[in-house]
N, C-alpha and C positions, 0 to 999 in steps of 0.2 A: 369476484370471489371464487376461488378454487373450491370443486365437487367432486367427491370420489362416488355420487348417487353413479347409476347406471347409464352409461354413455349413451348418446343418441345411435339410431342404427347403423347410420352412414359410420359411426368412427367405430361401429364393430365390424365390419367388414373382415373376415378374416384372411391373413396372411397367410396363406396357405405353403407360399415359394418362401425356400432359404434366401434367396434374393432377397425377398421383403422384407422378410423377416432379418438378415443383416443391414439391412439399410435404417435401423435404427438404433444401430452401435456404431458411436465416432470410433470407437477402440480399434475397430475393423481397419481402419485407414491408416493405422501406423507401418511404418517399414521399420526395420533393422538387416543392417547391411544390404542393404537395398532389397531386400524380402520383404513382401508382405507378410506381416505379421499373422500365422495361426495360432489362437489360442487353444492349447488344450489341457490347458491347467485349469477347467471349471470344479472338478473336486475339490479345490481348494480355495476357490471364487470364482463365480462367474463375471464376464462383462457387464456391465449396463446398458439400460438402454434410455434414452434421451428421456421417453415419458419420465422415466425415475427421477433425475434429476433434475426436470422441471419440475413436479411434484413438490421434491424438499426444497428446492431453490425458491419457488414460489410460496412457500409457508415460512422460511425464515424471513422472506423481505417483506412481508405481507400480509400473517398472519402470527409471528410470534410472540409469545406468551406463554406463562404458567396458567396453570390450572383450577376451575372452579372458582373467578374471580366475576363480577358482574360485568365489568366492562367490555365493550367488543370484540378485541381481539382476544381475551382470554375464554371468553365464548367461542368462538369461532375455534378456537384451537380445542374445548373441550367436543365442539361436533365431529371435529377432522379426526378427534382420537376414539373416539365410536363409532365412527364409520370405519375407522381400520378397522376396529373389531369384528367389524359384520364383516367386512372383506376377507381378513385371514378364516373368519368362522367357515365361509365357504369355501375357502380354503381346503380346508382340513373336513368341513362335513360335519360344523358342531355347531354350537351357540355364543353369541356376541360375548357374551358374561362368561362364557369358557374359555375366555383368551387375553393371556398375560402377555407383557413385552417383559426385554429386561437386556442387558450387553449381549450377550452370546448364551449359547446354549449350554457350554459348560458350568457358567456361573450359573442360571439359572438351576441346572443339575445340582448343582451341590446347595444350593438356596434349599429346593426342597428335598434334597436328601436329610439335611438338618433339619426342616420340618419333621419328616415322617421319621427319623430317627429317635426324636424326642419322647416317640411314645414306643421305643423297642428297647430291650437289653439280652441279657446273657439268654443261650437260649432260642432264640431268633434269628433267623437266618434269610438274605438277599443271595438270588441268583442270578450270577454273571456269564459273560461267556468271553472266550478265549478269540472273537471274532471281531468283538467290538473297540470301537475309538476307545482312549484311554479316559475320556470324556463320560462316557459309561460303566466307567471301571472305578476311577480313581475317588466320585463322590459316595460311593456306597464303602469302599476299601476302609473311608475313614472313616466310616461309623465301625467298622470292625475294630480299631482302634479305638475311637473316643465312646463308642458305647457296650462295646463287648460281643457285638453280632458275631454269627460266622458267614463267613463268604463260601459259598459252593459255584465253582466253575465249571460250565459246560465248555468239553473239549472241541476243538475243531480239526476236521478232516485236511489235512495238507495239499492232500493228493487232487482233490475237489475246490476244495475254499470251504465248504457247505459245512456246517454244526453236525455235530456226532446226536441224531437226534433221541438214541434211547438212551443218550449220559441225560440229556433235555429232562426225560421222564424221570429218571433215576436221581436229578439233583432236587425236582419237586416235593415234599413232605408236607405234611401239616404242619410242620415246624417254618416253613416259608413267608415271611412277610409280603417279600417284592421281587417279580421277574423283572430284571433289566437287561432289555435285547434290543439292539439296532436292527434297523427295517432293512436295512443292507450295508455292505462293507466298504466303507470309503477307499480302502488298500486292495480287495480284489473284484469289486462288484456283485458279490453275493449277497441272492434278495432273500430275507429271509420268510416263510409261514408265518407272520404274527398272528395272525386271527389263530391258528391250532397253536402257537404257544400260548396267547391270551387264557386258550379255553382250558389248556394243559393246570395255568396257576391259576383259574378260574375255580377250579376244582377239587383245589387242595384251599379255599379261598383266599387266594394272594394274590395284592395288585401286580400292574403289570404299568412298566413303566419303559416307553419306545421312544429311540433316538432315530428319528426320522429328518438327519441334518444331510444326507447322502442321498435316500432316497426321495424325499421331497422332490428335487428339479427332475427326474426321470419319470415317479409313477407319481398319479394322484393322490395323496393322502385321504384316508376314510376311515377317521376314528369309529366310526357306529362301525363297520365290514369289520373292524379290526379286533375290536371289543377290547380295548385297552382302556386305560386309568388315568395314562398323563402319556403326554406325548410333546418334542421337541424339536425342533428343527430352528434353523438359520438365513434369516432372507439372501443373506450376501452369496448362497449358494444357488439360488433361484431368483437370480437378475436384481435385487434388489442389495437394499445397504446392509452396511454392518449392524446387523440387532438382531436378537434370540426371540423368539415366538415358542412358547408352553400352551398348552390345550388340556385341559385337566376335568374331569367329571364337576359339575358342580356342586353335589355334595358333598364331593371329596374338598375341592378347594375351599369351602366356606368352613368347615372344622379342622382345616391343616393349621399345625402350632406354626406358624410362621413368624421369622423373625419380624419385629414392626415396632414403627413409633406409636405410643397410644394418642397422640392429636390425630392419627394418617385414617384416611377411610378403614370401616372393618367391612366393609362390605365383597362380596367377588365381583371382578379380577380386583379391584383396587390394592387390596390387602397384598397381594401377592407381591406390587411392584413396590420395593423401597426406595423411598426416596425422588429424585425429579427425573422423569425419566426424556428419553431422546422422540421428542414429538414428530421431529421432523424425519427420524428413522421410521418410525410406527406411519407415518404416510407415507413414506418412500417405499416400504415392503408394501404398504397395500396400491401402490401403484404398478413394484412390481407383479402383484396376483392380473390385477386389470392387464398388463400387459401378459401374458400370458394367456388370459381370457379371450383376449382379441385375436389371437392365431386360433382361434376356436368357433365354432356356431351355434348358437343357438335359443331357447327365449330366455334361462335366466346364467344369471355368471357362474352358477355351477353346473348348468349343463353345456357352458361354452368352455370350460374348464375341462368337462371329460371329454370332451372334442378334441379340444386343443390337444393334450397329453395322451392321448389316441395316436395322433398323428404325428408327432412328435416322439412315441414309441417306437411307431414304426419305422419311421426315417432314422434314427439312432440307432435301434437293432440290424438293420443293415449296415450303416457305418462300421460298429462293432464286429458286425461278422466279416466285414472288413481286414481293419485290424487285425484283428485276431490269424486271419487265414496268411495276410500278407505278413507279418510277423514272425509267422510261426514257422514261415517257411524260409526267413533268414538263416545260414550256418551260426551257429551258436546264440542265438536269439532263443530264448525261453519263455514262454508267457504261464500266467496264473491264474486261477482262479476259474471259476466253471465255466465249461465251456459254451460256447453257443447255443440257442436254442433252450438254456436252464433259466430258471428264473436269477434275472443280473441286471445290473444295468450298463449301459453303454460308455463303462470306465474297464479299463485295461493296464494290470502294470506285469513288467517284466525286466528281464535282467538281459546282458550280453556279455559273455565269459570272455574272464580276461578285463575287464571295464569296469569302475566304476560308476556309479550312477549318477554322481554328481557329474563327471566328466561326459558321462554321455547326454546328459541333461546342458553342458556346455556346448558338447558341440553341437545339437539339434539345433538351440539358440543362436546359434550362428549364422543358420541355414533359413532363420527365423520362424521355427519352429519351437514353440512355449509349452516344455514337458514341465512335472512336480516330480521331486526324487526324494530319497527318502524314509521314512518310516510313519511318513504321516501318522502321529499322534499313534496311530495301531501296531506300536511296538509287539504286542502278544503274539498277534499272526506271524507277524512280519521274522521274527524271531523262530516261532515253529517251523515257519519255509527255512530255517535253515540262513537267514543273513542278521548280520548282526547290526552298527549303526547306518551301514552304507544302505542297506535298506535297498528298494525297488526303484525301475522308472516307470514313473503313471503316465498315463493319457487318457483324457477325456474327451467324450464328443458331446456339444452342449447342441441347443435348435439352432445357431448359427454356424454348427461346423458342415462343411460341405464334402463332398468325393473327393476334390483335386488336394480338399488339406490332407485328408488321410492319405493321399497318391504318397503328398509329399513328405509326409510321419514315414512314411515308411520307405520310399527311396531313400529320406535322410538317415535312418538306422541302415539299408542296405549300404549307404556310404563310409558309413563310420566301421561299418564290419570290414572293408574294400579296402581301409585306410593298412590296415594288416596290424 
């Protein structure tokens, strides 16, 4: 019977080497056009890694079942989905009972925007910012609509990537409900202060609700450091499968009007999640935390967590100053977003004049090199900078990107500038 309790020592062993560490992604092993395959499309998913998918492989053949039934395997499947809990809890730095699943983090965002909606009208105002996925934008927009809020948006800096932070100050009032602010920018890698925005609506007393679907796989999440209300993030971004993870105060989540069946639990998390949800998702993300854990050291999974994403920082922040330096020194090569050495994560998009993004997105692919182009979902920046749908080319470095792929990102754009 499969256990996500805490691994024996031998199989925490941390993986210190990118080696290792790729040597538990089949993905690694594909070619295109006789290239081996780099991915550096992680902003928009990561690879897996094998633990993951033995995980859920192992619980649908094995353990599948609905919930809160006496027989076996529907036991078994109610422990497997408690023990996610505790897994994503340390995660993020919260409490078992403070952790909802649900498809992605969009839906869940608007799940509880409608919640917390319920109890707002004319009068009442959510702040957005002009930085964030449209994920962060579009479920509060509609209560502007369907409830009569006003929206106040924080502007963003072009020239930087970085939030204009005394609009920050100037859009908080007493009149504020809810700050909603991503922990950093999927489109330029801008990390954002949430702890001093937290403490900003803290103060005006207004929750504060963070999309941590970006920054999640680069820095550790820590709801307590953070002083947030709800917080969201996406396993499929952080090695694991498709499914949204929410982390909410617990007294918030036990009086949130949420939509529900009245046979369905009232109790937290239960309430939150409608309907049957993806079991064998909710053990596959807590397989991906474990794995993640094990490239880290130390006595419990959340001090092998700050270990892990320690080292994993720092190997990425090189990569990125990488990029960045080797990029920027192409002829008409432009890159975005703050620079090195700023609080960012290890994602980089840019443009090359004369080119579209799609097309250079094609020809890296050729080279077997795996860019995202675009406007990723962050039309509002992406639009400020000044491009309209053609949008940006990203790149990503995840824990399995290496020197030689970035060599090769960026010989492959020196080549496409070369082609004339």
């Amino acid at each position: 019977m499969t256990s996500l309790a805490t691994p024996p020592a031998a199989a925490r062993r941390p993986a210190t080497s990118v080696e290792g560490i790729r040597s538990h992604f089949p993905a690694l092993e594909r070619r295109h056009n006789g290239h081996p395959v780099a991915y550096f499309d992680g902003p928009g998913g990561t690879q897996v890694p094998v633990m993951v998918t033995d995980a859920i492989t192992d619980y649908l053949l094995h353990h599948n079942a609905n919930t809160h039934w006496a027989y076996p395997t529907s036991v078994e499947t109610d422990r497997m989905v408690a023990q996610s809990r505790v897994v994503l809890a340390d995660f993020v730095n919260g409490s078992p009972d403070e952790i909802a699943f649900g498809m992605n983090m969009t839906t869940l965002t608007f799940h509880l925007a409608r919640a917390l909606g319920r109890g707002w009208g004319k009068g009442d105002e959510v702040v957005i910012t002009e930085l964030d996925h449209h994920a962060n934008q579009a479920p509060w927009r509609a209560l502007e609509r369907e409830r009569g809020i006003t929206i106040r948006v924080v502007r963003v800096d072009p020239a930087t990537g970085q939030l204009e932070w005394g609009d920050l100050e100037t859009a908080l009032s007493a009149k504020t409900r809810l700050l909603a602010i991503g922990a950093a920018s999927n489109a330029l890698g801008t990390v954002n202060d949430v702890a001093a925005a937290a403490a900003l609506a803290r103060a005006v007393g207004a929750l504060t609700f963070v999309d941590a679907v970006h920054y999640a796989p680069h820095h550790l999440v820590d709801v307590q450091a953070m002083g947030c209300d709800l917080l969201a993030c996406s396993a499929y971004k952080f090695y694991g499968p498709h499914l949204g993870v929410v982390w909410g105060r617990k007294a918030l989540l036990q009086h949130l009007d949420v939509p529900r069946l009245d046979p369905a639990p009232n109790t937290v998390p239960d309430r939150l999640e409608t309907g049957t949800q993806s079991h064998e998702g909710m053990v596959g993300s807590a397989a991906a935390v474990e794995f993640m854990a094990g490239i880290g050291d130390g006595a419990t999974r959340r001090e092998r967590l700050v270990h892990a994403f320690e080292a994993m920082h720092e190997r990425q922040a090189a990569l990125l100053e990488r990029m960045w330096i080797g990029l920027s020194s192409i002829r008409g090569v432009q890159t975005y977003g703050p620079i090195p050495g700023q609080p960012r994560t290890s994602t980089i998009s840019f443009t090359v004049d004369g080119r579209k993004s799609e097309d250079v997105a094609l020809a890296l692919a050729g080279l077997g090199v795996f860019v995202s182009h675009g406007d990723f979902y962050a039309s509002t920046v992406v639009e400020k900078l000044g491009f309209g749908a053609d949008g940006l080319v990203r790149a990503g470095a995840a824990c399995y990107t290496t020197t030689s792929e970035v060599e090769r990102l960026i010989g492959g754009v020196q080549e496409i500038v070369g082609r004339g």
